[in-house]
C-alpha positions in Angstrom: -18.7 75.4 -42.7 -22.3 76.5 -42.9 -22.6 77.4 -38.8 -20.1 80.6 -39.2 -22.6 81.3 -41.8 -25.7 81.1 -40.4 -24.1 82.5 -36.4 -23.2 85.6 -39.1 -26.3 86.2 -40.5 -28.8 85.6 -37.3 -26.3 88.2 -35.5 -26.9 90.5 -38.0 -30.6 90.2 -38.2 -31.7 91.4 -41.3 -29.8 93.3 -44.3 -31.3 96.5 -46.3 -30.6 94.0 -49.9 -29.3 91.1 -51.4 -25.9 92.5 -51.7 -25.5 93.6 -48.1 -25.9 89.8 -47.2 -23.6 88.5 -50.1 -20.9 91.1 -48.8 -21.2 89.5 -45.0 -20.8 85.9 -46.5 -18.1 87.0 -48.3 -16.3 88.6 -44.9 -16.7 85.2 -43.6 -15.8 83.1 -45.3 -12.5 85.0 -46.0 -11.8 85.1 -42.5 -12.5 81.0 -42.6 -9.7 80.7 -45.1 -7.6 82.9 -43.2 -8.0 80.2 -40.2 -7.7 77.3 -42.1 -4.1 76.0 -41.4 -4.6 72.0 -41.3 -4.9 69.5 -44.3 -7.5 66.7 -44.2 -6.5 63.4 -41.6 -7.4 61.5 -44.3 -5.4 63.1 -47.6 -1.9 61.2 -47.3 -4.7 57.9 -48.1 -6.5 59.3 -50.4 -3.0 60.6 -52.3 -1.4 57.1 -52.2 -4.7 55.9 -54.0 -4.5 58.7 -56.4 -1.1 58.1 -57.4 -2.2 54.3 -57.7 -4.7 54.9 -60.1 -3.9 57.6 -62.2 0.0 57.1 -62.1 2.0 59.8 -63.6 -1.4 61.8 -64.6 -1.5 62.3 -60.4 2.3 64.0 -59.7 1.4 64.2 -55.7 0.5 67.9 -56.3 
């Protein structure tokens, strides 16, 4: 997650102030969301143990 970041800002080079460089990070990380299709390998494990140990506090949201 950080490399998108940090390829963003050393293309850029240098911003004029603080919220030039929020507003790129922003951009970015929007457009990381927007690619982010796929759930975790691991969250049908890690649900099963939810559901385990908090029982009907953990619904399988």
């Amino acid at each position: 997650m950080n490399s998108p970041h940090r390829r963003a800002a050393r293309t850029r080079g240098h911003f004029p102030n603080d919220d030039a460089a929020l507003k790129l990070l922003h951009v970015v990380l929007n457009h990381q969301n927007a690619d982010w299709k796929s759930t975790s390998r691991e969250w049908f494990e890690a649900r099963t143990q939810f559901a385990i140990i908090f029982g009907e506090r953990f619904m399988g949201r």
